[in-house]
C-alpha positions as CSV (number, residue, x, y, z in Angstrom):
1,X,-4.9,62.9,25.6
2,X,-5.7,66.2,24.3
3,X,-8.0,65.3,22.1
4,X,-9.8,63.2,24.4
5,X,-10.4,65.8,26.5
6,X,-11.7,68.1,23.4
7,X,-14.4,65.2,22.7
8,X,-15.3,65.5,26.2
9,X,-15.7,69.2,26.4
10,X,-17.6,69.0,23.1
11,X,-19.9,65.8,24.4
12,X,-20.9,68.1,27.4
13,X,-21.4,70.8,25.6
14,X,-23.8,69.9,23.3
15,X,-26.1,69.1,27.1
16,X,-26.6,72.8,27.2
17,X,-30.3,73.6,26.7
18,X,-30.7,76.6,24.3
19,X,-34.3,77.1,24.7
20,X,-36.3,76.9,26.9
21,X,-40.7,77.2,26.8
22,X,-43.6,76.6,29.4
23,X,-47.0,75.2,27.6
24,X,-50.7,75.7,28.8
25,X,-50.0,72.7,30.9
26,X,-47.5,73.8,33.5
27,X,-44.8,71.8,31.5
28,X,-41.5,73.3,31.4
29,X,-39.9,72.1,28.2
30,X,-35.7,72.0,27.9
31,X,-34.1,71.6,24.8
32,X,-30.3,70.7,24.0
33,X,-28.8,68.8,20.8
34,X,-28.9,66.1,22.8
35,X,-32.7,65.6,24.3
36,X,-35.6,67.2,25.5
37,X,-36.6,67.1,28.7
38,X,-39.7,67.6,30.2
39,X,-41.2,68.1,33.2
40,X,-43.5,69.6,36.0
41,X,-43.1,73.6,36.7
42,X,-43.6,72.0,40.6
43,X,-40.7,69.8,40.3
44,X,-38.1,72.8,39.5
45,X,-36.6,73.6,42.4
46,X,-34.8,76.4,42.1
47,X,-33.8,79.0,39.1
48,X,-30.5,80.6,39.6
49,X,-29.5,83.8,37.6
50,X,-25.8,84.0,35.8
51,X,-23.1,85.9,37.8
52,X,-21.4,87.1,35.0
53,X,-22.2,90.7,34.3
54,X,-23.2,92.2,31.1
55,X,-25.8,89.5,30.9
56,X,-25.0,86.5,29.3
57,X,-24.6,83.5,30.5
58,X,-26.0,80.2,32.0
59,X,-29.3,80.0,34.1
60,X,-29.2,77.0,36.1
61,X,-32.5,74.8,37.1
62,X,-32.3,72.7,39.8
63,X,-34.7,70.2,39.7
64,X,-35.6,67.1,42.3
65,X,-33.5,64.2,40.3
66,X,-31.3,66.2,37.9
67,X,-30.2,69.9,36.9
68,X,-29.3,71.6,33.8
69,X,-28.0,75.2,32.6
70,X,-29.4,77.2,30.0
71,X,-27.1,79.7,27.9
72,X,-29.1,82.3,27.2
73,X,-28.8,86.5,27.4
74,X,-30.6,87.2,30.7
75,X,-32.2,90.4,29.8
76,X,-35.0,88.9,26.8
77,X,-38.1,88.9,27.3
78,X,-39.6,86.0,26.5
79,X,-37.1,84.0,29.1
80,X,-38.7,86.3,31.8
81,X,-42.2,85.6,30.8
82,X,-41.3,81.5,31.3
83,X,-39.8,82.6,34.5
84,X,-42.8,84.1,35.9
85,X,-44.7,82.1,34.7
86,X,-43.2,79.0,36.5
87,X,-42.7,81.1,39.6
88,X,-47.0,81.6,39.6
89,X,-47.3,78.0,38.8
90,X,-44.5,77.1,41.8
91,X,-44.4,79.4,44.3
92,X,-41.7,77.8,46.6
């Protein structure tokens, strides 16, 4: 039983994006070990910071079918370029 539960903590696991990039497009681009996703900067929903002080932690995307977090340290710079950059490409 234990060790089911450690392959299921390291299956979900391996969902966390770890980088995450917006091309000339307008596509946002995800990546985890498992997949890439792709999609629209006007189908992300909403961005929500960590609550964790001392900033790392996960950044979660909402988007219209599906969500996903990011793990990340929240003060770099490049993830706050990709975030204003989708915010001028989706306002809402």
């Amino acid at each position: 039983m234990i060790g089911l539960f450690h392959l299921y903590a390291w299956f979900r696991s391996t969902g966390l994006f770890y980088a995450v990039s917006l091309d000339f497009e307008g596509q946002v681009v995800l990546r985890s070990f498992r997949r890439r996703l792709e999609v629209s900067a006007r189908q992300v929903r909403t961005i929500e910071g960590s609550r964790l002080s001392g900033g790392c932690g996960f950044v979660r995307f909402k988007l219209f079918r599906e969500g996903g977090y990011l793990f990340c340290h929240g003060r770099n710079r490049e993830l706050e370029e990709v975030l204003l950059g989708i915010r001028k490409l989706n306002p809402r």
